[in-house]
C-alpha positions in Angstrom: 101.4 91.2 121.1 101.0 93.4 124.6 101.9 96.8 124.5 105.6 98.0 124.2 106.9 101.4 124.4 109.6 102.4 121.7 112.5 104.9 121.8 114.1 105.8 119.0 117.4 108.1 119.4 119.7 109.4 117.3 123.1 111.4 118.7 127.1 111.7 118.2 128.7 108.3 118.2 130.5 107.6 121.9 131.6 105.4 124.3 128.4 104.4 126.9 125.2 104.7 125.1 123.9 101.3 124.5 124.6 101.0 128.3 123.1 103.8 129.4 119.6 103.2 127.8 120.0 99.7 128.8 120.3 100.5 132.3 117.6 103.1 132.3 115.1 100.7 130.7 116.1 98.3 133.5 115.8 100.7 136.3 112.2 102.1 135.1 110.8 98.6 135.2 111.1 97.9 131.9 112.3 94.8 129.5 114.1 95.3 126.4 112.5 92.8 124.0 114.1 94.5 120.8 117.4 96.6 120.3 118.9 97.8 116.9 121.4 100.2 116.4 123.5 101.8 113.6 126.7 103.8 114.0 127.8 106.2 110.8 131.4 106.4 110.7 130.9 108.7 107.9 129.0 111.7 110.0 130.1 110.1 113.2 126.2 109.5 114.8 124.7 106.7 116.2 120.9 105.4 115.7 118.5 103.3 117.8 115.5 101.7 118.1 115.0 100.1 121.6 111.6 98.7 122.2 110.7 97.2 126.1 107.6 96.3 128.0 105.5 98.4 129.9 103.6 96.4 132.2 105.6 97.1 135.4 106.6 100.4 134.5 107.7 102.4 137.9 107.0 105.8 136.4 103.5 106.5 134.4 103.9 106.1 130.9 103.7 109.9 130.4 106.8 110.6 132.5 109.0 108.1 130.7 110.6 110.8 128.6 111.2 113.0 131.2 112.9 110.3 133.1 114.9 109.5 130.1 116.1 113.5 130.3 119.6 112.9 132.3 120.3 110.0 129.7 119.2 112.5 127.0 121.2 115.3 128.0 124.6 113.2 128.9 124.4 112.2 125.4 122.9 115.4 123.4 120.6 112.8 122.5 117.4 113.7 119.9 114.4 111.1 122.1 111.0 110.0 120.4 109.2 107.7 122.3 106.0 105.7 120.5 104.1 103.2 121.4 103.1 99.9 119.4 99.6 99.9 119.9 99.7 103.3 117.6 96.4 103.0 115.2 96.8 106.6 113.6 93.6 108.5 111.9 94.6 107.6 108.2 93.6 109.4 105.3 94.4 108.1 101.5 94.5 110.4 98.6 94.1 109.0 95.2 93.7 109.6 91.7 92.8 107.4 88.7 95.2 104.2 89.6 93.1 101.9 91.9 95.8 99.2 92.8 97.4 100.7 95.5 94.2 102.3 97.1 92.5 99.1 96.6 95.7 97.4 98.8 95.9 99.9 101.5 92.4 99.6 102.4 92.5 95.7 102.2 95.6 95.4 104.7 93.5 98.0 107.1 90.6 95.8 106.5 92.3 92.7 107.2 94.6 94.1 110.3 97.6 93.4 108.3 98.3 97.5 108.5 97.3 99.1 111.9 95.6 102.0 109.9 92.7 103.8 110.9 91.1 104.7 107.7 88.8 107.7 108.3 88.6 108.7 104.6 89.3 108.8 100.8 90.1 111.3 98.8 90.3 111.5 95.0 90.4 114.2 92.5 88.4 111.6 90.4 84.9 109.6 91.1 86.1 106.7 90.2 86.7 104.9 93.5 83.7 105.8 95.6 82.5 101.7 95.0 85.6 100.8 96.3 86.0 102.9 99.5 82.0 101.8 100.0 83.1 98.5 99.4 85.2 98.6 102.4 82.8 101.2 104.4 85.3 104.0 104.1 83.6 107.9 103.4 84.7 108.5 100.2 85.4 112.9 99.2 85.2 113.4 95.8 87.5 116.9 95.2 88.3 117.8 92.1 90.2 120.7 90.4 87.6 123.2 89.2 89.0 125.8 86.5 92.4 124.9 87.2 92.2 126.4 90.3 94.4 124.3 92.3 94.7 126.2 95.4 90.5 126.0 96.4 91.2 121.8 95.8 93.8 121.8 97.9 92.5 123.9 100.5 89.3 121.7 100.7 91.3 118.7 100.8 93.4 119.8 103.8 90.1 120.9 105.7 88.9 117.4 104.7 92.1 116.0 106.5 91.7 118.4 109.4 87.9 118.1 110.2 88.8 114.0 110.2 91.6 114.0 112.6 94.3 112.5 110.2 97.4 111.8 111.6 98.9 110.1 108.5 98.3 110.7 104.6 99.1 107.9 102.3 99.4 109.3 98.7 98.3 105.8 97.3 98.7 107.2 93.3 97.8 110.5 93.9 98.6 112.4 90.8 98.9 115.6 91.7 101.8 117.9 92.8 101.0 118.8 96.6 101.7 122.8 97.3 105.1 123.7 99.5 101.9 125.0 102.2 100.1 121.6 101.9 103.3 120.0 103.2 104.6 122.1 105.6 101.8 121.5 107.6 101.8 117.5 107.0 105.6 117.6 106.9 106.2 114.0 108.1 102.8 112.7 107.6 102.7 112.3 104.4 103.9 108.9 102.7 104.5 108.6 98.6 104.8 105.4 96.3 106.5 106.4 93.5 106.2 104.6 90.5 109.7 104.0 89.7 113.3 103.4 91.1 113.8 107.1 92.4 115.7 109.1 90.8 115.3 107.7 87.4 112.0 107.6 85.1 110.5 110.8 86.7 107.6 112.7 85.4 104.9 111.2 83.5 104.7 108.1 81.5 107.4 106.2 82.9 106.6 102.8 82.3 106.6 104.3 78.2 110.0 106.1 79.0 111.7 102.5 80.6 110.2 100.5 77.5 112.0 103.6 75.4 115.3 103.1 76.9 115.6 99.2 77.0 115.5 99.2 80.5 116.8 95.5 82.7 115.0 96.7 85.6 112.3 98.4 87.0 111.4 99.4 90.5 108.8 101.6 92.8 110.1 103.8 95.7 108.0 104.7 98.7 109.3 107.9 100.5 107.9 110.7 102.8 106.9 113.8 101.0 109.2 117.2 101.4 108.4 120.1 99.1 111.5 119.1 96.5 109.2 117.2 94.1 110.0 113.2 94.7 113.2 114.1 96.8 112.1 113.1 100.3 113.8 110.5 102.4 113.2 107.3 100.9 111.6 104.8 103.0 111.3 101.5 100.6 112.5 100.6 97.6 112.3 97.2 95.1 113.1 96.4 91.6 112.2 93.5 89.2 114.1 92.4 86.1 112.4 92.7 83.2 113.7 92.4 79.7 112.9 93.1 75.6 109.7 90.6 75.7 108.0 93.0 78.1 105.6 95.9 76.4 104.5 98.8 78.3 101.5 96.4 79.0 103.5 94.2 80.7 106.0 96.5 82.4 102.8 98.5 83.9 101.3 95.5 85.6 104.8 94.1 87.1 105.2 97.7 88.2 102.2 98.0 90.0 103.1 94.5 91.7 106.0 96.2 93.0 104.3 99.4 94.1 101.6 97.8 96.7 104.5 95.8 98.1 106.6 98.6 98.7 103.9 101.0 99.9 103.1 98.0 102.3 106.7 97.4 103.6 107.0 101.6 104.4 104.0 101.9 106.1 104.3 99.1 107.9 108.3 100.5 109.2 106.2 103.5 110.0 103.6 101.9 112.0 105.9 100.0 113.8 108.1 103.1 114.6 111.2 101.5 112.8 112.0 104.2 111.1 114.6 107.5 112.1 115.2 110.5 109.6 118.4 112.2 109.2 118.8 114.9 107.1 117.3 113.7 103.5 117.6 109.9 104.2 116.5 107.4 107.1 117.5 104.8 109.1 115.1 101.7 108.6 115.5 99.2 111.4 114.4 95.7 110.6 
């Protein structure tokens, strides 16, 4: 696919919008090859995603958004503007669980996930084959005399000294530090393994089989500092029923959790995804 530009914009619902970006894509040389919007009656705002080409652009790509200012301003309109050739500096923290490390770095491998992969880090040796595997450094950090602080602080220097524009927390264990993400607020993408909010905390494959659970699910959401409370990106359940153990439930979980980690990075890739408040607007 040639390059596109994407805005994404999000402003109180009114009369004109769709007709004003329209127009302004059309007048900067532009051609609208996708448009999705969402109106909440609710909180009375208005979402879209408008991607167009940029072959015959009549401004330079770097003054589109200050072009788009009038429309901006008419509207009280909050403007991002991406572009789909986007390959960000990825790094992917993981602990013990190999599944969804081992599936991130495949769909990079493979081109499925436009991800850069500059490096992994674990607060286990366990993986370093793995990463080799698919020629990816691989840091080995661990916790030293419980002093979580120094592990963290190396990690984010780790990050740093790479360039990473995008953590994936691809089973990462451990709780990140309100300081750790502040400064990746936004970056930072979770898969959880279960259908947020229930089944939090550890064991929870053991704490579904416990309660008789029908269902199970994993949940893929960007990390605030309110432990597993930050907007949800991708969700997805599977029935299950008394037959399954924890055995069981454990591997049709992790089925669940490389999809959904998949499906939410891809949306953020693809710049299909708008945040309002503590939810998000996830255009197809």
């Amino acid at each position: 696919m040639s390059r596109h530009a994407v805005l994404l914009l999000s402003c109180r619902d009114r009369p004109g919008i769709v007709a004003a970006v329209a127009g302004f894509v059309t007048d900067i040389g532009g051609n609208i090859v996708e448009a999705e919007q969402h109106t909440d009656p609710q909180d009375g705002m208005f979402f879209q995603r408008v991607q167009f080409t940029v072959d015959h652009l009549q401004v330079d790509e770097d003054g589109v958004l200050e072009a788009f200012t009038p429309v901006a301003d008419r509207f009280g309109m909050e403007v991002q503007l991406r572009f789909t050739d986007w390959q960000p500096r990825t790094a992917v923290l993981a602990s013990k669980p190999p599944h969804c490390l081992a599936d991130v770095l495949a769909r990079a491998y493979t081109g499925e996930l436009a991800l850069d992969i500059g490096l992994v880090v674990s607060n286990h040796d366990d993986h370093a084959g793995l990463a080799d595997a698919f020629k990816v450094p691989f840091h080995f950090v661990p916790v030293v005399d419980g002093d979580r602080g120094a592990q963290e602080a190396e990690v984010d220097a780790l990050l740093r000294a790479d360039g990473a524009e995008l953590v994936v927390l691809a089973r990462y264990m451990l709780i990140l530090s309100p300081w750790f993400v502040d400064r990746w607020a936004g970056r930072i993408i979770n898969i959880h393994h279960s259908f947020l909010p229930a089944f939090v905390g550890a064991s929870p494959y053991r704490q579904a089989h416990d309660r008789g659970v029908k269902i199970i699910g994993a949940t893929a959401h960007y990390v605030t500092a309110g432990l597993d409370q930050g907007p949800i990106i991708e969700q997805d359940v599977t029935r299950v029923s008394h037959r399954d153990d924890v055995a069981t439930l454990a591997r049709r979980g992790r089925d669940l959790e490389v999809t959904v980690l998949g499906r939410a990075l891809r949306a953020h890739l693809e710049h299909r995804i708008l945040v309002w408040g503590n939810r998000t607007i996830v255009f197809g």
